[in-house]
N, C-alpha and C positions, 0 to 999 in steps of 0.2 A: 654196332649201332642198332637202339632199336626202334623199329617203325609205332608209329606211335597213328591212331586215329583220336580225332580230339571231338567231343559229343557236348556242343554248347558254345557259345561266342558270345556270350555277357562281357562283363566287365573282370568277373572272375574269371572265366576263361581266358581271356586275352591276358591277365595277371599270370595264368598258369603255361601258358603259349610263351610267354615271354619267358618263365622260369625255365621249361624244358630246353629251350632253345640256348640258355647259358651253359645247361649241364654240361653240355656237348656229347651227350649220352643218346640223342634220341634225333630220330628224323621225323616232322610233323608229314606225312603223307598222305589224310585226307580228313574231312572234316564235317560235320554238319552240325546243324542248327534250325529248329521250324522256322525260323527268323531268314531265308537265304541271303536275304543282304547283306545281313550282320556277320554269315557264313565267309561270304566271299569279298566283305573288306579283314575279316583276320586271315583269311587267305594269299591277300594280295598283303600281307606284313609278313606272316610267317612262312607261308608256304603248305601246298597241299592242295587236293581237288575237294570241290564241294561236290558231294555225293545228295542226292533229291530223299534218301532216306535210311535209314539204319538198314534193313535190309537189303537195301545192294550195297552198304557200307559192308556188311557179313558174307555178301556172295562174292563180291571182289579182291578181296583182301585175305592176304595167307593167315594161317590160323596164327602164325607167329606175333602177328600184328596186336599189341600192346591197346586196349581201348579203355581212354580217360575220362568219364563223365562228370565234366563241373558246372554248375552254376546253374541245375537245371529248378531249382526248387521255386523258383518263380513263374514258370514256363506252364502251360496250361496241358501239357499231357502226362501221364503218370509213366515213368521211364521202371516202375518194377518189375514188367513182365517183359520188357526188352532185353533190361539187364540177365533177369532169367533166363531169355533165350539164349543171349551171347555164350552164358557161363554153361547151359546145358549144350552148347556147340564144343565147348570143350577151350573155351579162351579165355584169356585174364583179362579183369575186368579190374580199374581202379576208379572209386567213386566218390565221395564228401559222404562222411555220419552226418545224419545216421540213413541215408540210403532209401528210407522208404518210411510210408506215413502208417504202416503197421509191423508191429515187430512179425508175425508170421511171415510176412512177406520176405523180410531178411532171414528169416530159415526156413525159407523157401528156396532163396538163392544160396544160401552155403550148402543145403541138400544136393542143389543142382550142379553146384561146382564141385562137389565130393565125391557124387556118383559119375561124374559125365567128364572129371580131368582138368575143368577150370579152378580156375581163382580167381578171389575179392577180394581185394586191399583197400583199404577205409584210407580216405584224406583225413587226418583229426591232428595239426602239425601244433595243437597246446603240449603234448609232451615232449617237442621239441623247442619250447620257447625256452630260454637260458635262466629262467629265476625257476623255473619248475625243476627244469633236471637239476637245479643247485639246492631247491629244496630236498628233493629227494634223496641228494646225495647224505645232505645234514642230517636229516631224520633217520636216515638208514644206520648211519654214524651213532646215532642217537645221542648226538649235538644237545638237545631237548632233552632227554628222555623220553619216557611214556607217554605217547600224545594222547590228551587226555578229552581235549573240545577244541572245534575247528571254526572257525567263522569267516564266512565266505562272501563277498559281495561280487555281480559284473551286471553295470548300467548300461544300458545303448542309448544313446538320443536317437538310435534310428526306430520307427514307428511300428508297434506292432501290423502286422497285415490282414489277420482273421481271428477268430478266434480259436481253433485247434494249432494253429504252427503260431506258438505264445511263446515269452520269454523263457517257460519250460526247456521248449522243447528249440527252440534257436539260442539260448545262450549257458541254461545252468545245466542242460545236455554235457556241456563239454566240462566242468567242473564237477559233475560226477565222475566222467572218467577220469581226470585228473587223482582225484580225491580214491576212486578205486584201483588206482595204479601204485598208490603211495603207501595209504591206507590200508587196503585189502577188500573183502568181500561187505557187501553192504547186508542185513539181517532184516532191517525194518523201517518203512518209509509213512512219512507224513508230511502231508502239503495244503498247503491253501493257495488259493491265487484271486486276485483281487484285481479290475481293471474298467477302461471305460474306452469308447475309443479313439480315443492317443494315448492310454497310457495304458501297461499291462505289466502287474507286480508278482512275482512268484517264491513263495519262500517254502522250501523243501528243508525237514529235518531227517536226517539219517543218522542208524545206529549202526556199525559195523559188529562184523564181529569179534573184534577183538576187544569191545566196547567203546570204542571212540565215539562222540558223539559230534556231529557236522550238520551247522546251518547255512542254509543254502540261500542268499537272497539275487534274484534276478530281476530286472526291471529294462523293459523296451518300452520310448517315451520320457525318457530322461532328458529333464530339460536343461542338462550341464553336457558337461565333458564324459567322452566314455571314461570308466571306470574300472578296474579291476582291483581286487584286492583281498588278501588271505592273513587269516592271524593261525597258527597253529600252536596250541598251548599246553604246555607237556613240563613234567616233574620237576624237571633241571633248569627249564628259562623258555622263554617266547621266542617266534619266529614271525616276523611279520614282512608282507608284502603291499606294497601300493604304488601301479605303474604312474600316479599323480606326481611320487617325488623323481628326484633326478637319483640321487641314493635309496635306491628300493629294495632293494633289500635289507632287514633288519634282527639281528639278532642279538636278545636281552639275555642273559645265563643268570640262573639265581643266585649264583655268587660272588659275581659283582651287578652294580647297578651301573655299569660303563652298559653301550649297546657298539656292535659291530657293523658298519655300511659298507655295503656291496652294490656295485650299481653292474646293472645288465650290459651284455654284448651291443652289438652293432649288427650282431650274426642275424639272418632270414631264417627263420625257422621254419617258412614255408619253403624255402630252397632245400632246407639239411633235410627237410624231409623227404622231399620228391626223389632227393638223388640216394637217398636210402630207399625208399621205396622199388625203385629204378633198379641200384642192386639187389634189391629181393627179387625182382622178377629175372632178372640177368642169370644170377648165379643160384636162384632159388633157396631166399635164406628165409630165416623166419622176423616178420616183421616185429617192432617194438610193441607195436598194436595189434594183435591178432585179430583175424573175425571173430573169435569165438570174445576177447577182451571188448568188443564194440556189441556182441551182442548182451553180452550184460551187461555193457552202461545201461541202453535203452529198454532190459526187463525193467532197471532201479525206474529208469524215466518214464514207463508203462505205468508198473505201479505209485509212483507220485500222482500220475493224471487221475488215477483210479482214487487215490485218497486223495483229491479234488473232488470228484465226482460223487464220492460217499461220505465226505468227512470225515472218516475214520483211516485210523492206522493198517497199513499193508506190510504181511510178514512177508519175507520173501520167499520163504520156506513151502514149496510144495502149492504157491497159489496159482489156480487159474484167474486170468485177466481175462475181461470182459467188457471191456472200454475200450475207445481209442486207439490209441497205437499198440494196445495189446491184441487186437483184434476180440476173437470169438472160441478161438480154442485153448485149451491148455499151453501156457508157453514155459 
């Protein structure tokens, strides 16, 4: 069993409180939140002491103890130099991409966890959702063939909240990794984003390098239904996704004009994750998601902000970032 400290009591957290508790892998044994109310009604459901702070959460608790940070990115203090410390204490740390509002910061934290014996594990459970890994599996098949352009849509009706943490960087964040998990490495980014406030539109072009070319449109303030949706378009026939239909999955072959439907699981993909996760730290295996795989989504998602900010095209080759979530130094 492993003792688990849980860092946050949102809505997501008590979603993730509630996940752990099914694994039957994990003991919640203590808890905090700036919120301590919030702390100590998911206390009084899950179980665990409210601790007054991350630091006697770290002096009390054996090194062994498992700490999960969710749902903090609404919360008014900045948990990157916490997390730091945890991981230069030498403890595993699992947290939501991308972890911090400048990429240094997050190799900040894998330096700290590389020299000092911790580990980071990234929440990002879109590579376990069941229309992805069934893409993945087609394209790898080369179902399609040669993907050749990819077209990407994911709407929120939920409202942008500032303007730096933008549809960017809360929803087409996760569709790059996606896209760099399937795809491969990204070579060249271009972005524009366009918004007001209630509504904020992002659309990211990427070129891989295997030449595939992927447009990216993101939009927080949609005034429908959330949205997802993927075309991938290669030699041999189309692949398309859209969680609108009840048969969402769709596959067109160029040699017939019949199309094949596949309709998704019932599966939690935030569950198959966690309890993979779980066994990464258990058995010490190597996640689907590495840190090193989440720190280059967020270089591509660095440089997107960056060609927002300049207008122009970012190679990803050999550039220093000097924006935003790229911070200040060479990344």
């Amino acid at each position: 069993m492993i003792e688990v400290a849980l860092v946050g009591a949102g809505n997501a957290a008590r979603n993730y409180a509630q996940l752990l508790s099914e694994t039957g892998k994990v003991e919640i044994v203590a808890l905090y939140d700036e919120r301590e109310e919030a702390a100590l009604k998911l206390a009084a459901d899950y179980g665990g002491l409210v601790f007054p702070s991350i630091a006697d959460l770290n002096d009390a608790l054996p090194l062994s103890t498992l700490f999960v940070f969710v749902g903090l990115q609404k919360l008014r203090n900045d948990w990157t130099q916490t997390v730091r410390l945890l991981l230069e204490k030498g403890r595993t740390v699992i947290t939501e991409m991308p972890a911090a509002s400048h990429l240094l910061d997050v190799q900040a934290m894998l330096r700290a966890a590389g020299s000092c014996g911790g580990r980071l594990l990234f929440i990002n459970p879109e590579r376990f959702y069941f229309h992805q890994v069934d893409i993945k599996k087609r394209i790898d098949a080369g179902t399609i063939g040669s993907i050749g352009v990819i077209n990407v849509k994911r709407y929120s009706p939920e409202p942008p909240e500032n303007e730096s943490r933008s549809a960017l960087h809360r929803l087409a964040v996760y569709d790059i990794d996606v896209l760099r998990w399937i795809v491969g490495e990204v070579t060249c980014v271009y972005a524009m984003q366009r918004g007001t406030g209630n509504l904020d539109y992002a659309l990211i072009t990427l070129k891989f390098r295997c030449g595939t070319i992927a447009n990216l449109e993101a939009c927080l303030g949609y005034p429908e239904e959330y949205t997802s949706a993927v075309e991938y378009a290669g030699t041999h026939g189309l692949l398309r996704y859209d969680n609108r239909k009840t048969d969402a999955l769709h596959v067109y072959k160029a040699a017939s004009p019949r199309k094949q439907n596949f309709s998704p699981s019932f599966r939690n993909p935030e569950y198959e994750e966690l309890v993979h996760l779980l066994d990464c730290v258990k058995e010490d295996l190597q996640p689907v998601m590495t840190a090193e795989d989440a720190l280059g989504t967020l270089k591509v998602a660095a440089a997107a902000e960056q060609s927002i900010l300049t207008g122009q095209p970012v190679e990803l080759m050999d550039h220093t970032f000097s924006h935003g979530i790229g911070g200040e130094e060479d990344a």
